[in-house]
C-alpha positions as CSV (number, residue, x, y, z in Angstrom):
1,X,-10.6,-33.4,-43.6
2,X,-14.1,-34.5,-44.7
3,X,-15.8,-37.0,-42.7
4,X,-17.8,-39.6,-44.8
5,X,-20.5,-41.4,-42.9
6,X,-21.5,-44.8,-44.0
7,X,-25.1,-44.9,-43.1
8,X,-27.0,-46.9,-46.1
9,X,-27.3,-50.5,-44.2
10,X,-30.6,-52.6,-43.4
11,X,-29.3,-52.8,-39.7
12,X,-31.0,-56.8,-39.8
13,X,-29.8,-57.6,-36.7
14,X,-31.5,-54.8,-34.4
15,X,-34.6,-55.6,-37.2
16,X,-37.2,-54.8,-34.0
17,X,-36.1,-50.9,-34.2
18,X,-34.8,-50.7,-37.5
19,X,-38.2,-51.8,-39.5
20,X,-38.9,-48.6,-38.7
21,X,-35.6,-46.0,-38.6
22,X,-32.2,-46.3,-39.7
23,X,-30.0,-48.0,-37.3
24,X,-27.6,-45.0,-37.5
25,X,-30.9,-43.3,-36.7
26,X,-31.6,-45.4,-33.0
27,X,-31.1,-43.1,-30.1
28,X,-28.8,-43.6,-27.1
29,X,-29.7,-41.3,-24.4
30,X,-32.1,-39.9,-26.9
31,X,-30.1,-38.9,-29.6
32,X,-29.0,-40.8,-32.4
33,X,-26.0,-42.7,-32.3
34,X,-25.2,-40.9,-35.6
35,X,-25.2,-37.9,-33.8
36,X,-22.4,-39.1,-31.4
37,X,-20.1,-39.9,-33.3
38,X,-20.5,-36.5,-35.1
39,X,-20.2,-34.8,-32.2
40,X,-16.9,-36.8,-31.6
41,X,-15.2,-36.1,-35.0
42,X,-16.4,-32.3,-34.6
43,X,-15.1,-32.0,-31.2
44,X,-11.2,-32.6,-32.9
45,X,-12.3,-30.3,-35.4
46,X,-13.7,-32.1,-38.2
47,X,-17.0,-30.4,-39.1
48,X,-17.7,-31.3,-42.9
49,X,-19.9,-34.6,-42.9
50,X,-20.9,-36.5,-45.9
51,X,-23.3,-38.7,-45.6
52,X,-23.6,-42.0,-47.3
53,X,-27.6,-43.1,-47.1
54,X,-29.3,-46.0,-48.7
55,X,-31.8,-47.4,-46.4
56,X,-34.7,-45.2,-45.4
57,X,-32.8,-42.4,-46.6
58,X,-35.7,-39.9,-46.9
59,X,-35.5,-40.3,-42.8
60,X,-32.3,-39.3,-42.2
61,X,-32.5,-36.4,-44.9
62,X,-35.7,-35.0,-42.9
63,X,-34.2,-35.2,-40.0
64,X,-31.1,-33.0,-40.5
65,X,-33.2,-30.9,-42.9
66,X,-35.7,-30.3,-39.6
67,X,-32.6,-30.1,-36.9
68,X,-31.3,-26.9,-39.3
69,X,-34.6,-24.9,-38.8
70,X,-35.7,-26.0,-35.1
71,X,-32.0,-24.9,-34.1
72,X,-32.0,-21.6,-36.1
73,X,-34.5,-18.5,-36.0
74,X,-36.3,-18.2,-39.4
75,X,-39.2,-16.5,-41.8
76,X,-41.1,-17.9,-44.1
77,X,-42.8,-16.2,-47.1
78,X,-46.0,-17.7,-47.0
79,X,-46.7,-16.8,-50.9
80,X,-43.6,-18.4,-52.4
81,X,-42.5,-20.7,-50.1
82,X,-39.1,-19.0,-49.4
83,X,-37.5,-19.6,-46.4
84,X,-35.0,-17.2,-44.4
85,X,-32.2,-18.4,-42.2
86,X,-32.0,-15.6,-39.4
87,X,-29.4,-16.7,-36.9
88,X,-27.4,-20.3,-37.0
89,X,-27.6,-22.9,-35.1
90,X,-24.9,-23.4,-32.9
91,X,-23.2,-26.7,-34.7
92,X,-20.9,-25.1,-37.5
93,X,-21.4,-28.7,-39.3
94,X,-22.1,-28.8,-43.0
95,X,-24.0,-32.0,-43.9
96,X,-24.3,-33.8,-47.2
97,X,-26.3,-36.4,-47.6
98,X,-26.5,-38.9,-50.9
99,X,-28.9,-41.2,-51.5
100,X,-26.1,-44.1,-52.6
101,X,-28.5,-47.3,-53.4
102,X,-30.6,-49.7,-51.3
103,X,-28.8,-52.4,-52.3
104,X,-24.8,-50.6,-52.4
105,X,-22.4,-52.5,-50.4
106,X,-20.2,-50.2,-48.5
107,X,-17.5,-50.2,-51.1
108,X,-20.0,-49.2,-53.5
109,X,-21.4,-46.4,-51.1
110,X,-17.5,-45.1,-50.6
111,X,-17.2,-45.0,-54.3
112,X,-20.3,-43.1,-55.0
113,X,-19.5,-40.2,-53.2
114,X,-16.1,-39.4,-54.9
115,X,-16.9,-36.5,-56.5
116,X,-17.9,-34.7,-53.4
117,X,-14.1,-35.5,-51.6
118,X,-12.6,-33.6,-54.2
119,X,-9.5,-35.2,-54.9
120,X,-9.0,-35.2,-51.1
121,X,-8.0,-37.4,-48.4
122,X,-10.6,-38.3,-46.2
123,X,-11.5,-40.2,-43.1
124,X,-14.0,-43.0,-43.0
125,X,-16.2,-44.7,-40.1
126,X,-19.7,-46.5,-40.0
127,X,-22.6,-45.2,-38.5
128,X,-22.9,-48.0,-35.5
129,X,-20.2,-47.6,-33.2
130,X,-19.2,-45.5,-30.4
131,X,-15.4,-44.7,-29.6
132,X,-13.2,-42.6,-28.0
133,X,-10.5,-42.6,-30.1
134,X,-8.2,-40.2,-31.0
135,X,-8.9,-38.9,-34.6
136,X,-6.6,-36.4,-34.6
137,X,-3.7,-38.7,-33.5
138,X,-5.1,-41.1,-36.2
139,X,-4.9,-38.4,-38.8
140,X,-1.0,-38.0,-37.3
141,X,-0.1,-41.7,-37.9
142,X,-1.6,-41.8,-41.2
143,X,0.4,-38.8,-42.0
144,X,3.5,-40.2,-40.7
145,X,3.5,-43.9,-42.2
146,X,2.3,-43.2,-45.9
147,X,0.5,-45.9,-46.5
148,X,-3.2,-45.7,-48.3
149,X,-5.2,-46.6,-45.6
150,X,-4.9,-46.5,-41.8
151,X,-7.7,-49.2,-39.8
152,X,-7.9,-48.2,-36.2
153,X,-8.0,-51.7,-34.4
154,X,-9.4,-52.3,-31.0
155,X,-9.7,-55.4,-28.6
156,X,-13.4,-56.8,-28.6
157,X,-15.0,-57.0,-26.0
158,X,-15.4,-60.5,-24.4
159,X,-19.3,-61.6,-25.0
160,X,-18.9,-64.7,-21.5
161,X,-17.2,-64.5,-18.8
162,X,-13.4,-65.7,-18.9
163,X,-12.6,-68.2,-16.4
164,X,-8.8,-68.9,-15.5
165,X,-8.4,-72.3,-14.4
166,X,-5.2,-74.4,-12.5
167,X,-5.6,-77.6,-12.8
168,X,-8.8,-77.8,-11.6
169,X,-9.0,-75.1,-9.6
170,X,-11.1,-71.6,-10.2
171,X,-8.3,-69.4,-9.6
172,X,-9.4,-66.7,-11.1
173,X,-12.7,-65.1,-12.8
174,X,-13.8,-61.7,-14.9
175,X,-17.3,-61.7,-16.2
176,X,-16.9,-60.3,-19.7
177,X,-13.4,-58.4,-19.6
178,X,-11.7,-57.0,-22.8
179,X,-9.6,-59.7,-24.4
180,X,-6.1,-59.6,-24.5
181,X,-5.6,-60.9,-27.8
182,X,-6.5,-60.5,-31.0
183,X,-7.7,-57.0,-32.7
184,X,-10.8,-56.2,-34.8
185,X,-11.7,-53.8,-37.0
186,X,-12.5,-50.8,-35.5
187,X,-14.4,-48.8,-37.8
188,X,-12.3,-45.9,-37.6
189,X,-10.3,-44.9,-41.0
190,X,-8.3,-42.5,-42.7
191,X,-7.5,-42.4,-46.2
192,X,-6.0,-41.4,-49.2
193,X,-7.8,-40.3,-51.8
194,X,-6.4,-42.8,-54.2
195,X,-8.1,-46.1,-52.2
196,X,-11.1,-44.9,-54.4
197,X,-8.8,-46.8,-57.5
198,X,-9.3,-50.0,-56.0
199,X,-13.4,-50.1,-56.0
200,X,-15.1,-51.6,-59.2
201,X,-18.8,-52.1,-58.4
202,X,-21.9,-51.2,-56.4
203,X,-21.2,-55.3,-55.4
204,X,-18.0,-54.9,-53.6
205,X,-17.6,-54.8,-49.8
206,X,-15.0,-52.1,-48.7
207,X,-13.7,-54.8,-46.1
208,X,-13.6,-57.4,-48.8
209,X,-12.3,-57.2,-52.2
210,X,-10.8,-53.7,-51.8
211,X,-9.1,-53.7,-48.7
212,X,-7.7,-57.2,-49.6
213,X,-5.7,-55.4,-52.8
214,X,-4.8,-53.1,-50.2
215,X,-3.7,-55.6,-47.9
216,X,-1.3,-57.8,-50.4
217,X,0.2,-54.4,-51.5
218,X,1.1,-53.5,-48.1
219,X,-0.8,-50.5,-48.2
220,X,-2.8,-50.8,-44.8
221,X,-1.3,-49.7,-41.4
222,X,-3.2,-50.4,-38.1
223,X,-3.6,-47.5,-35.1
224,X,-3.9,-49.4,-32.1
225,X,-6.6,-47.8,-29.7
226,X,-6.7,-49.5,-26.5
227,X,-9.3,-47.5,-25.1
228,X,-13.3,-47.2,-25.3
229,X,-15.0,-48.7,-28.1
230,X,-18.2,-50.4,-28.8
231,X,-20.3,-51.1,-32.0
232,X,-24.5,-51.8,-31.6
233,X,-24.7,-54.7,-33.9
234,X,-28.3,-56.2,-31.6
235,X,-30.2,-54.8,-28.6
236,X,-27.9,-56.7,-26.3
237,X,-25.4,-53.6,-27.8
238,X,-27.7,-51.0,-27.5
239,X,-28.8,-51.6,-24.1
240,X,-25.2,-51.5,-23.0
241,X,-24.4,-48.6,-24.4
242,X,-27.7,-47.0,-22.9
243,X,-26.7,-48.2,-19.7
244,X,-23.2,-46.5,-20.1
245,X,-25.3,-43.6,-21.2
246,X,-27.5,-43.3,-17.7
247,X,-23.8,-44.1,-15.4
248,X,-23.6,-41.0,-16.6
249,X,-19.7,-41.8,-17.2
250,X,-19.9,-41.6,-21.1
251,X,-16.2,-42.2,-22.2
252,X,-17.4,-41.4,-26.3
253,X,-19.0,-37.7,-24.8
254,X,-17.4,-34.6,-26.1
């Protein structure tokens, strides 16, 4: 299945990195997070990336147009400008990026890039969060429930310190463990081709007005993942995630 990568966003809330790259662009363990989670989706065999760009889009386009020449062997002719590929890299990835808007909202974004899914289903994440979730046993659930859409939904984790209490009494205390209830978004989606129906505008939020037809139709089934998972919304995130990265126990490493 394709993998469509929603990497257009302003990425406001890490504003001190991303006035200057895309957020999908900001390195953990110096290489960009987009690059993770490629890596993951490649290493259950997923290797056809489209990618949605918007913000600073000419950045991200250089930088995978660089990454295919520094990792190959090459010649140039000097007097025309063509360029010959001699050996591959060693990713067997092909990447397509689109310029889909500044201004696109993700629905718009998803929406844009229809004619390059060919009529297929697909599956669907953003480019700011790091996982280890299963995408094959995803793809298997999706496969299994027929619904349109299939959300994987994790347990956030807790941003204080949660405090059990008898009476008055401490009698217990985590600092910031994984909450036991409630799930969240996840970020990690499969879907049929035909959730492109339910997208009118460049306006519309994919989490909003789409996913609410969805919703009231019944057409949305949840994959629990109970395991690793982290998004980097602010620099709290990201240095979290680069301390995970220097532990040097990397659950989201393939």
């Amino acid at each position: 299945m394709k993998v469509l990568l929603l990497a257009g966003g302003y990425g406001t809330r890490l504003s001190e990195l991303t006035h200057m790259i895309p957020k999908p662009m900001v390195e953990v363990g110096n290489i960009p997070v987009l690059i993770h989670i490629m890596k993951h989706y490649s290493s259950y065999g997923h290797n056809e990336f489209i990618i949605a760009c918007g913000y600073k889009a000419d950045y991200i386009k250089k930088y995978f147009h660089d990454l295919s020449l520094t990792k190959s062997d090459f010649s140039i002719d000097m007097k025309n400008g063509n360029v010959e590929i001699l050996s591959q890299n060693s990713n067997d990835w092909k990447v397509t990026l689109i310029d889909t808007g500044l201004d696109t909202m993700t629905g718009g974004r998803i929406k844009r890039l229809e004619k390059y899914l060919d009529g297929e289903d697909f599956l669907l994440t953003y480019g700011d969060g790091l996982s280890d979730v299963d995408i094959n046993a995803s793809i298997k659930s999706y496969s299994e429930n027929g619904k349109k859409l299939l959300m994987t939904v994790v347990r956030p984790p807790a941003r204080f310190g949660e405090v059990i209490l008898e009476g008055s009494s401490v009698v217990n205390f985590e600092e910031k463990p994984q909450l036991n209830h409630g799930w969240i978004n996840g970020g990690y989606f499969v879907c049929s081709n035909k959730i492109l129906g339910y997208i009118d505008s460049d306006s519309e939020m994919f989490e909003r007005e789409p996913m609410n037809k969805l919703c009231k139709e019944n057409e949305i089934n949840a994959f629990i993942h109970e395991g690793f998972w982290q998004c980097m919304d602010s620099k709290k995130d990201l240095e979290k995630l680069s301390e995970i990265w220097n532990s040097g126990n990397i659950p989201w490493k393939t």
